[in-house]
MMTF fields as JSON, N, C-alpha, C and O atoms, coordinates in Angstrom:
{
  "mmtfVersion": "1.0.0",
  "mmtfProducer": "UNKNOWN",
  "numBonds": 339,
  "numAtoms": 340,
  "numGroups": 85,
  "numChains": 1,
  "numModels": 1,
  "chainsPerModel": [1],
  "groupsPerChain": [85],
  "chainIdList": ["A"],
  "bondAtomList": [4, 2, 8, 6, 12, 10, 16, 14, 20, 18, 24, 22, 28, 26, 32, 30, 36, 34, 40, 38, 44, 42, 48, 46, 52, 50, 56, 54, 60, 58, 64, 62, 68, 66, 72, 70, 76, 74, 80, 78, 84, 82, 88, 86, 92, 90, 96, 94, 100, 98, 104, 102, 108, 106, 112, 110, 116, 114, 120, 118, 124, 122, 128, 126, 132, 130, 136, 134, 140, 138, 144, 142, 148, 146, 152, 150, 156, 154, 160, 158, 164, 162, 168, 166, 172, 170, 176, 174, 180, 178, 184, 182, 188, 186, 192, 190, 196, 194, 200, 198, 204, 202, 208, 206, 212, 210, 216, 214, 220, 218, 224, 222, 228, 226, 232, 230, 236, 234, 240, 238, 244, 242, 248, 246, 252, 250, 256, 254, 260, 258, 264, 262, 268, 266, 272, 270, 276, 274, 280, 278, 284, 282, 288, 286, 292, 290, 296, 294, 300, 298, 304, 302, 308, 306, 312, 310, 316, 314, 320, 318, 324, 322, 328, 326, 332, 330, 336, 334],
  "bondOrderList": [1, 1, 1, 1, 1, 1, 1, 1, 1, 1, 1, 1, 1, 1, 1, 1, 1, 1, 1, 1, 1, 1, 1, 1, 1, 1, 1, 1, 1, 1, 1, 1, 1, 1, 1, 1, 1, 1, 1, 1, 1, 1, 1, 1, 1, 1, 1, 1, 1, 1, 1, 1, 1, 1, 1, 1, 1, 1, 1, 1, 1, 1, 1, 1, 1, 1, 1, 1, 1, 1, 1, 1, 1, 1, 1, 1, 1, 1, 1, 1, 1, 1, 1, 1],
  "groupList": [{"groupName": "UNK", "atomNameList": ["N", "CA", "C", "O"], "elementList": ["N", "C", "C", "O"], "formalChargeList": [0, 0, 0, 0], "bondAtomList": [1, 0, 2, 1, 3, 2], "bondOrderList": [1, 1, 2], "singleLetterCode": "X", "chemCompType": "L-PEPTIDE LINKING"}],
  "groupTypeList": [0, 0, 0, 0, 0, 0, 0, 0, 0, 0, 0, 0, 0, 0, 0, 0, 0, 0, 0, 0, 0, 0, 0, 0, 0, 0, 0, 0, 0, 0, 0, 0, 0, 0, 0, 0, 0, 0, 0, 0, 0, 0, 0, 0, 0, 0, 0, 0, 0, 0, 0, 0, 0, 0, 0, 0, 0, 0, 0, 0, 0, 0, 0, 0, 0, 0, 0, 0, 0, 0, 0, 0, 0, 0, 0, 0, 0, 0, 0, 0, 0, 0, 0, 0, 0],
  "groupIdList": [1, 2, 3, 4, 5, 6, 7, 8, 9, 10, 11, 12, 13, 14, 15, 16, 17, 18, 19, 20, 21, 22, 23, 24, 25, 26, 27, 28, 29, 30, 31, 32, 33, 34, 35, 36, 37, 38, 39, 40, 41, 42, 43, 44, 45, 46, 47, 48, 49, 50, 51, 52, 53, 54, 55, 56, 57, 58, 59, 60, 61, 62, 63, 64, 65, 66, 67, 68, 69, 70, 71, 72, 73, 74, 75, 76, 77, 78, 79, 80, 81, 82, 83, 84, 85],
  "secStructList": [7, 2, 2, 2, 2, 2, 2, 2, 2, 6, 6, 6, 1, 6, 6, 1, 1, 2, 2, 2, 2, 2, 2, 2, 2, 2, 2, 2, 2, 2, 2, 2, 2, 2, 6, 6, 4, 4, 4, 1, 7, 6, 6, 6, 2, 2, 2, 2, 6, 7, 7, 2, 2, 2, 2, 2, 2, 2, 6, 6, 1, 7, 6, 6, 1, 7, 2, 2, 2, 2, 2, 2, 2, 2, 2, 2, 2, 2, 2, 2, 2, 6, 7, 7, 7],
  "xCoordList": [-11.827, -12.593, -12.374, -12.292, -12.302, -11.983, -10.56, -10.31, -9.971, -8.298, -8.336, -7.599, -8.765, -9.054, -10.208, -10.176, -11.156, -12.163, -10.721, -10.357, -10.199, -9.527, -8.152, -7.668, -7.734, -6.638, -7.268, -6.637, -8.015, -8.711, -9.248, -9.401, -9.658, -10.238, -8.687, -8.617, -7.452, -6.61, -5.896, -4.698, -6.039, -5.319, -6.308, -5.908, -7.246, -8.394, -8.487, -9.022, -8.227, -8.455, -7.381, -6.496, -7.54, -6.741, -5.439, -4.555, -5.242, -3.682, -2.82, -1.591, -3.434, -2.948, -1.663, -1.506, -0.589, 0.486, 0.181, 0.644, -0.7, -0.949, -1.537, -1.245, -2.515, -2.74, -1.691, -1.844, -0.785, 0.529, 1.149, 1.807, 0.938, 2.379, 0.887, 1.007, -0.276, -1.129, -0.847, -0.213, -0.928, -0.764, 0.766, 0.965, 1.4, 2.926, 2.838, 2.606, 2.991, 2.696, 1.793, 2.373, 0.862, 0.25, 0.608, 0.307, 1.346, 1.757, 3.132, 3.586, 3.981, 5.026, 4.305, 4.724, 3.75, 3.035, 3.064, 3.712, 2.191, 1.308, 2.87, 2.968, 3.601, 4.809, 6.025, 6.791, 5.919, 6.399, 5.33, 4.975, 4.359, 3.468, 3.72, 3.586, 3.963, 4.113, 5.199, 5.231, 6.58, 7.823, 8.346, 9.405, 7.42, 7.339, 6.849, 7.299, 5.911, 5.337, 6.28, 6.297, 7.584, 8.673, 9.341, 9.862, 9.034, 9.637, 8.119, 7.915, 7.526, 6.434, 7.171, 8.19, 6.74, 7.318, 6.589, 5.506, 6.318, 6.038, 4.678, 4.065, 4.314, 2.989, 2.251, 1.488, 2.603, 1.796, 1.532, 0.311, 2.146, 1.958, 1.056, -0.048, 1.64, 0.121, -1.296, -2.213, -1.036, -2.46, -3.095, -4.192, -2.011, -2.872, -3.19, -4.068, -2.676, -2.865, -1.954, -2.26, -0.317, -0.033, 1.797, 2.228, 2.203, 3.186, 4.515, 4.461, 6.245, 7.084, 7.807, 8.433, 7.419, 7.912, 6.776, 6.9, 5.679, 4.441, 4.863, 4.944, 5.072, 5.406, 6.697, 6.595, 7.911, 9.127, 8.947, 9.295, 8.063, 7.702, 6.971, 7.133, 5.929, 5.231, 5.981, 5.702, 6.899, 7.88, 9.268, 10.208, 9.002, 10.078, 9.002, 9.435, 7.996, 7.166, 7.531, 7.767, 7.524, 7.729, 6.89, 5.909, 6.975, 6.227, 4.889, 3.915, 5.153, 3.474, 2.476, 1.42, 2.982, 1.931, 1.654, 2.539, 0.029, -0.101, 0.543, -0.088, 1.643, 2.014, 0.889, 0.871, 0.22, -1.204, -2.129, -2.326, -2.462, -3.535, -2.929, -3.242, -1.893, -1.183, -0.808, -1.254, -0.195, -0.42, -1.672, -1.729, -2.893, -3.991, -4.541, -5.646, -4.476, -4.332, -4.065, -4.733, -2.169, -1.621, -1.843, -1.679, -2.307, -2.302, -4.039, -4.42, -4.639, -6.019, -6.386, -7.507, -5.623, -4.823, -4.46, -5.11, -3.221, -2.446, -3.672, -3.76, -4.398, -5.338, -6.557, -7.228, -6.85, -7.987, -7.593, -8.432, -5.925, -5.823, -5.21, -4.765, -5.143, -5.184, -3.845, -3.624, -2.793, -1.814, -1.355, -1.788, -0.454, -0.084, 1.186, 2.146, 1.365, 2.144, 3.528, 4.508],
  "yCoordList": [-36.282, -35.329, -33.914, -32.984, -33.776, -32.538, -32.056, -30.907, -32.704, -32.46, -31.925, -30.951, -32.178, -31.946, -30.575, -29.872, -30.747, -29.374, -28.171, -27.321, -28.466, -27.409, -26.887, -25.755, -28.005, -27.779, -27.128, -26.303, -27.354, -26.646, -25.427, -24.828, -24.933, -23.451, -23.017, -22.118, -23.362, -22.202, -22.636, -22.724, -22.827, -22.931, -22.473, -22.455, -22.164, -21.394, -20.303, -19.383, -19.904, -18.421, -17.624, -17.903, -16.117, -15.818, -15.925, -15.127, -17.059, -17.641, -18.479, -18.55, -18.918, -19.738, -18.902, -17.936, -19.571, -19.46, -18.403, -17.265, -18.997, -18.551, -17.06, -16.176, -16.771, -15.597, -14.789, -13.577, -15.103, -14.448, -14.158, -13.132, -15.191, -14.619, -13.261, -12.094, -13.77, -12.48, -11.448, -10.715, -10.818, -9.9, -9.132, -7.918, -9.823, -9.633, -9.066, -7.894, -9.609, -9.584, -8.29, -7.235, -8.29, -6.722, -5.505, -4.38, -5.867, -4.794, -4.758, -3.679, -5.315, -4.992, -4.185, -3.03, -4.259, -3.372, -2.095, -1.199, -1.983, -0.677, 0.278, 1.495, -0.282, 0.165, 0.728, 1.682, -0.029, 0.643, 1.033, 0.733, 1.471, 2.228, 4.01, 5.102, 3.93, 4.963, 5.789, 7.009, 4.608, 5.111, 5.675, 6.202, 5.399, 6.278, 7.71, 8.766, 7.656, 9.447, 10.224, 11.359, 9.224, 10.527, 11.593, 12.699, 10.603, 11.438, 12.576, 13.056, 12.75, 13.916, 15.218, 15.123, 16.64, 17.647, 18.423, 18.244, 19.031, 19.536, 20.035, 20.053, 20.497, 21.018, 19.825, 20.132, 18.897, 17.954, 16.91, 16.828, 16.228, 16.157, 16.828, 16.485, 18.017, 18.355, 18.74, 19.005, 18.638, 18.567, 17.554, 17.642, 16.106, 14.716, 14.674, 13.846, 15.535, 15.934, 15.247, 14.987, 14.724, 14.173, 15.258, 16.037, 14.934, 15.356, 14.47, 13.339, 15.308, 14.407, 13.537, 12.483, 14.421, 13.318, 12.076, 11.24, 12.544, 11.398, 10.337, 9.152, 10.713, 9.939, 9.144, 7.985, 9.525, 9.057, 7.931, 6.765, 8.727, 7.403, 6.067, 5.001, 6.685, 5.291, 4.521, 3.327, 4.783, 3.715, 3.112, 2.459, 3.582, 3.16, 1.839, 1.286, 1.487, 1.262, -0.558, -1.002, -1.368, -3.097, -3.825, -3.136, -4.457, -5.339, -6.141, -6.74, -5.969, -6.16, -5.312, -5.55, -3.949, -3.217, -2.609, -2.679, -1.893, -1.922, -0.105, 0.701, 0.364, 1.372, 2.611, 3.708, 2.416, 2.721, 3.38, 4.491, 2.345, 3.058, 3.686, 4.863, 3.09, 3.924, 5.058, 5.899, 5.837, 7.037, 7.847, 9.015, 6.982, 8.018, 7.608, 8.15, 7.021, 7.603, 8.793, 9.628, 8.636, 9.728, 11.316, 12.416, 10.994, 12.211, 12.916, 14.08, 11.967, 12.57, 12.689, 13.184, 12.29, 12.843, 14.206, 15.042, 14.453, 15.557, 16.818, 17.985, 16.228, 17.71, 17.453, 18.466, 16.574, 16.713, 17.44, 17.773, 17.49, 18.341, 19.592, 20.274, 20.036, 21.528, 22.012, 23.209, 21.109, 21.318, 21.427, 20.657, 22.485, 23.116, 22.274, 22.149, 21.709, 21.196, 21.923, 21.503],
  "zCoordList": [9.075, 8.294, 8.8, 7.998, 9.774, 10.566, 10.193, 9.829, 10.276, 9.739, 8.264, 8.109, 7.557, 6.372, 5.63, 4.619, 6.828, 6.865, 7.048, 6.235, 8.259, 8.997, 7.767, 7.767, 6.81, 5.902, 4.661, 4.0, 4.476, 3.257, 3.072, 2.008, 4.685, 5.414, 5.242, 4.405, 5.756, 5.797, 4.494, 4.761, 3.692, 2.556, 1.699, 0.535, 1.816, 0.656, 1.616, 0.998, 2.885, 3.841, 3.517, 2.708, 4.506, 4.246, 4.745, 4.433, 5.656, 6.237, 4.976, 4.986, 4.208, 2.949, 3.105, 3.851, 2.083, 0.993, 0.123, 0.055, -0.547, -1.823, -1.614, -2.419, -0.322, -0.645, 0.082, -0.07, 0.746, 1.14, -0.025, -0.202, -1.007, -2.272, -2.537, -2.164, -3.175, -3.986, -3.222, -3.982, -1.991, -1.397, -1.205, -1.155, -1.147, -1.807, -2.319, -2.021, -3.694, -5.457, -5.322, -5.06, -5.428, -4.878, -4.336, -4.734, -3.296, -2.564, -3.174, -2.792, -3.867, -4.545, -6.081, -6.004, -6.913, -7.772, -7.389, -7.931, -6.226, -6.097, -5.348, -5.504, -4.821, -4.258, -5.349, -5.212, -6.226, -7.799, -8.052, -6.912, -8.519, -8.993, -7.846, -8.397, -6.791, -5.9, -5.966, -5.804, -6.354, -6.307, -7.96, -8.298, -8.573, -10.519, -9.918, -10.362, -8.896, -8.095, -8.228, -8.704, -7.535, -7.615, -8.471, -8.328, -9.553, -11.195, -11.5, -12.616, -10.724, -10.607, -10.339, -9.656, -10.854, -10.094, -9.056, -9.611, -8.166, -7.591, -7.267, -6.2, -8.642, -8.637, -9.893, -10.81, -9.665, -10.377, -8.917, -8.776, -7.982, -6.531, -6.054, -5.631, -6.139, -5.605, -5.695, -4.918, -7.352, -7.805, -7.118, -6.567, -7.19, -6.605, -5.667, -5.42, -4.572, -3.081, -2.313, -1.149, -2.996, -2.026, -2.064, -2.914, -1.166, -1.28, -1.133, -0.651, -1.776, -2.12, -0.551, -0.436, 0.319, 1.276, 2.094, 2.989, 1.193, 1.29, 0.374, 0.697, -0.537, -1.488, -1.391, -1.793, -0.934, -0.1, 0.648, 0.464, 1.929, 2.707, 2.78, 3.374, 1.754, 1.19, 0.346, 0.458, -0.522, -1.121, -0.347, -0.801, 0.929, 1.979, 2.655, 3.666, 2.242, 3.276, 3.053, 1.929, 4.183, 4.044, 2.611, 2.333, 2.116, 1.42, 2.201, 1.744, 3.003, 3.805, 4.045, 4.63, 3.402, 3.793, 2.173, 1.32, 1.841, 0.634, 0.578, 1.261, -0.158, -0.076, -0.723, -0.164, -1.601, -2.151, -0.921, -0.43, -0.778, 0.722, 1.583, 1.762, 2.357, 3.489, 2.798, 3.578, 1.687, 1.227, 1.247, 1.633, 0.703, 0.604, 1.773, 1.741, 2.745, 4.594, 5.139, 5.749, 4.553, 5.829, 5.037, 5.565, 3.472, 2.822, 3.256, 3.136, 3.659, 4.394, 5.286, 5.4, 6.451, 7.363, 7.478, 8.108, 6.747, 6.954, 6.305, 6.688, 5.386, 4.535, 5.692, 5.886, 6.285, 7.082, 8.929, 9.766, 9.07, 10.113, 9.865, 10.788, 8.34, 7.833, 7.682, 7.865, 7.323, 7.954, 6.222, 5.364, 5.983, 4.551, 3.806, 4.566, 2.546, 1.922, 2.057, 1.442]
}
């Protein structure tokens, strides 16, 4: 019974398969969703507050990481230590 408690916790947790592919699958989206930023010009970037080599690096970023957030991180970051586009 224990064997079975313990298979069902990581296959419904978040060690599963399945939520490895969703998070994938996710973080491949939002990573194309980041890398369309680029066809932005200049002063449309920075209306959004981010800039094009923010935007660069977050679509360089692994498939394990969500490129989405780690942008609006390092972009609040960089405006929260005053530092000019």
């Amino acid at each position: 019974m224990r064997d079975y408690a313990l298979n069902q916790a990581l296959s419904r947790g978040e060690y599963g398969i399945v939520y490895f592919l969703r998070r994938v699958t996710r973080n491949w989206k939002s990573k194309r969703r980041i890398a369309s930023l680029g066809n932005f010009d200049d002063y449309m970037l920075r209306d959004i507050g981010v800039t094009r080599d923010e935007v660069q690096w977050a679509a360089g970023l692994p498939l394990t990481v969500n490129a989405a957030v780690a942008l609006e991180e390092r972009a609040l970051r960089r405006r929260q230590s005053g530092r000019l586009e």
